[in-house]
Rosetta silent file (secondary structure, phi, psi, omega in degrees, C-alpha in Angstrom):
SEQUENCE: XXXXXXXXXXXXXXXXXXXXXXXXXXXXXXXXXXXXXXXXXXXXXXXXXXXXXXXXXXXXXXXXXXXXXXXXXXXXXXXXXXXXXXX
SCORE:     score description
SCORE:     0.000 S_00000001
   1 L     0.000  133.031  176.502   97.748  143.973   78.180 S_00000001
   2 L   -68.604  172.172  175.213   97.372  144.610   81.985 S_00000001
   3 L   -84.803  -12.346 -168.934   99.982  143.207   84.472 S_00000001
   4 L   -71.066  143.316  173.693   97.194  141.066   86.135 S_00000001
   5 L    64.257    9.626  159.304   96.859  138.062   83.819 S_00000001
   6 E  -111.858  177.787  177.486   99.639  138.546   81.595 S_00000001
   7 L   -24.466  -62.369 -152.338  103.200  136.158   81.097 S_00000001
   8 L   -68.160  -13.517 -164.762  104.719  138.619   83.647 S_00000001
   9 E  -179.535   67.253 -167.855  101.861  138.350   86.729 S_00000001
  10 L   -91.735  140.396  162.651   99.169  136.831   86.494 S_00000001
  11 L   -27.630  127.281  160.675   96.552  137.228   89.698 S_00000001
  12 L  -121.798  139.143 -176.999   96.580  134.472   91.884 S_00000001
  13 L  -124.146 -168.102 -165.661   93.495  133.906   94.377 S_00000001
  14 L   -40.174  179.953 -176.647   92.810  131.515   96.911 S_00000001
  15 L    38.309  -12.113 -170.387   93.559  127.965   96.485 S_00000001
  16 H   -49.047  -36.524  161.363   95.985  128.293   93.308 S_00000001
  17 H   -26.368  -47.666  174.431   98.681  126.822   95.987 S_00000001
  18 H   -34.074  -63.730 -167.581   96.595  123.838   95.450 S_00000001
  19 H   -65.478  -32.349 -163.712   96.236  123.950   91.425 S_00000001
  20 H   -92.553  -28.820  152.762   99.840  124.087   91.242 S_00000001
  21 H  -100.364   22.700  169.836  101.085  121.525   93.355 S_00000001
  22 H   -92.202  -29.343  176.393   98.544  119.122   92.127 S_00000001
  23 H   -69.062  -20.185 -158.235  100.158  120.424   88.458 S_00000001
  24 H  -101.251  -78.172 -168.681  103.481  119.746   89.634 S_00000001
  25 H   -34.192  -37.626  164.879  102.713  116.396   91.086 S_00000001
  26 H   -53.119  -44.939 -172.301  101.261  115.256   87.370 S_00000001
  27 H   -74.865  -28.346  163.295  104.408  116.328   85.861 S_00000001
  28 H   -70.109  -45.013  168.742  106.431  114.365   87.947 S_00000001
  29 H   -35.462  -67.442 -177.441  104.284  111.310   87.882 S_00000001
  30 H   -23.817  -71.159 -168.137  104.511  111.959   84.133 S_00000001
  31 H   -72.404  -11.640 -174.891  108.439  112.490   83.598 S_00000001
  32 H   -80.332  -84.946  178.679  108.989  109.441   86.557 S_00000001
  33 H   -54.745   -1.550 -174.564  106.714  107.150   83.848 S_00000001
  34 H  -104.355  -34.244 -176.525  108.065  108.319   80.431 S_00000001
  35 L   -19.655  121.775  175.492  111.825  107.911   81.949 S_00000001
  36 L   -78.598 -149.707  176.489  114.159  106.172   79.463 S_00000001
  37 H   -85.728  -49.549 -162.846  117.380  103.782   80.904 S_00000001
  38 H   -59.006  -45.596  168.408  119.452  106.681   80.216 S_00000001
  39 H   -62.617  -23.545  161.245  117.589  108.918   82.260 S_00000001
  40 H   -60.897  -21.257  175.640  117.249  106.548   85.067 S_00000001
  41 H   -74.847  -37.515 -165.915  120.992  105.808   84.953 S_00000001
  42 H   -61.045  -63.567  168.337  121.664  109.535   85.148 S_00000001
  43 H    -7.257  -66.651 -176.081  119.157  109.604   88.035 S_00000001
  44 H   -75.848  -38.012  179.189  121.013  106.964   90.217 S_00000001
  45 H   -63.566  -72.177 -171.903  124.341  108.465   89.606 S_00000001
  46 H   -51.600  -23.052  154.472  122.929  112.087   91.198 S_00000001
  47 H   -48.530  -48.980 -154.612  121.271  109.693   93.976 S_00000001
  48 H   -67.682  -82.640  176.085  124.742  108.081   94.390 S_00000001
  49 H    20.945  -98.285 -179.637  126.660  111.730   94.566 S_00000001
  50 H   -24.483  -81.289  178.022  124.201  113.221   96.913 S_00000001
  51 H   -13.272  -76.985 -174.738  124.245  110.168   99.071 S_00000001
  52 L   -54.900   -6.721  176.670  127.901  110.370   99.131 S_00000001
  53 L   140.131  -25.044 -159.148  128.409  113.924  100.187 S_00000001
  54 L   -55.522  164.930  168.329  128.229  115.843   96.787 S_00000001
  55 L  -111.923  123.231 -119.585  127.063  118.869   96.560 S_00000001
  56 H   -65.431  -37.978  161.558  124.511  120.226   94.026 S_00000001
  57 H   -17.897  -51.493 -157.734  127.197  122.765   92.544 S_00000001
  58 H   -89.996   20.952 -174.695  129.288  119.663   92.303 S_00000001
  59 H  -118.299  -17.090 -172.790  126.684  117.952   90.136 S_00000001
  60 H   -55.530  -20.521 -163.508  125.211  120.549   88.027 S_00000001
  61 H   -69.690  -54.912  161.390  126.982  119.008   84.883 S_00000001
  62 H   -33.975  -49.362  157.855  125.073  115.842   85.817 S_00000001
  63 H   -33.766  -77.250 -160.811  122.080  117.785   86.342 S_00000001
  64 H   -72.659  -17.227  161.105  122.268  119.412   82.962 S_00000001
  65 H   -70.194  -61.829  170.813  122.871  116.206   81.054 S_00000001
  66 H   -60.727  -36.576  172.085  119.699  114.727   82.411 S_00000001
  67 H   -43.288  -57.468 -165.188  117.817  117.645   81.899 S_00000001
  68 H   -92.537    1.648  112.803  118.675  117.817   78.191 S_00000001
  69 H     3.629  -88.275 -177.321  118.240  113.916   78.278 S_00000001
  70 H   -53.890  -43.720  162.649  114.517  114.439   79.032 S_00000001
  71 H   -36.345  -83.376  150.243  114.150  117.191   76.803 S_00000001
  72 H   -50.784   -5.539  150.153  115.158  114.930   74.014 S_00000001
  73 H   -71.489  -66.022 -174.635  113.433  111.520   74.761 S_00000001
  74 H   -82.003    0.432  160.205  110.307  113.904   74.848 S_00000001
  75 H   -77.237  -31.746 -170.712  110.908  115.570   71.824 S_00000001
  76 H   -84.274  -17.608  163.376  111.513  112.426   70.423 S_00000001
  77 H   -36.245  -57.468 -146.369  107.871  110.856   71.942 S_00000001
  78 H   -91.681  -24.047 -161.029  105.912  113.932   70.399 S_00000001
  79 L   -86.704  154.977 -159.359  107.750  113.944   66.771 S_00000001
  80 L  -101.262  134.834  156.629  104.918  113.346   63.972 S_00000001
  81 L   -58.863  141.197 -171.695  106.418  110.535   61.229 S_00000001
  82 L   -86.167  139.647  162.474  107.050  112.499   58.110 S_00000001
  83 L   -34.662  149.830  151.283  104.933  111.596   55.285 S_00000001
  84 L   136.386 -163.585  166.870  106.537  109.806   52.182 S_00000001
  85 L  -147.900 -141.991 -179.763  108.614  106.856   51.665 S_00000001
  86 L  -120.460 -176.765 -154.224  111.829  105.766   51.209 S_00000001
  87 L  -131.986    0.000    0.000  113.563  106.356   47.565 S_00000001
């Protein structure tokens, strides 16, 4: 595999600046409409922080809690019912 076009580098030509923040704007739009309570509570508390002075260092736990929040909520969207019943 060359480096152009593989995981490590792929070519970029005109316009991809474009492609990508029109991709990134869907994914926010996305993760903004799939948001659960929890992640919105999590949200407003790193709003609140900020607001108040924090600094992102002093938030990363908070960070990392929503993160693996979202992660889970959209694992849990996406999971296929298992066949069967109950015994």
């Amino acid at each position: 595999m060359s480096f152009h076009g593989s995981q490590y580098g792929a070519a970029h030509g005109p316009g991809d600046a474009d492609d990508i923040e029109a991709a990134s704007e869907r994914v926010a739009d996305e993760m903004m409409a799939n948001r659960s309570p929890r992640q919105q509570e999590l949200a407003d508390r790193i709003f609140r922080e900020l607001a108040d002075g924090a600094e992102v260092d002093d938030i990363k736990d908070l960070i990392g809690e929503l993160s693996r929040t979202a992660t889970e909520d959209a694992r849990r969207r996406t999971e296929v019912p298992r066949a069967g019943g109950f015994t």
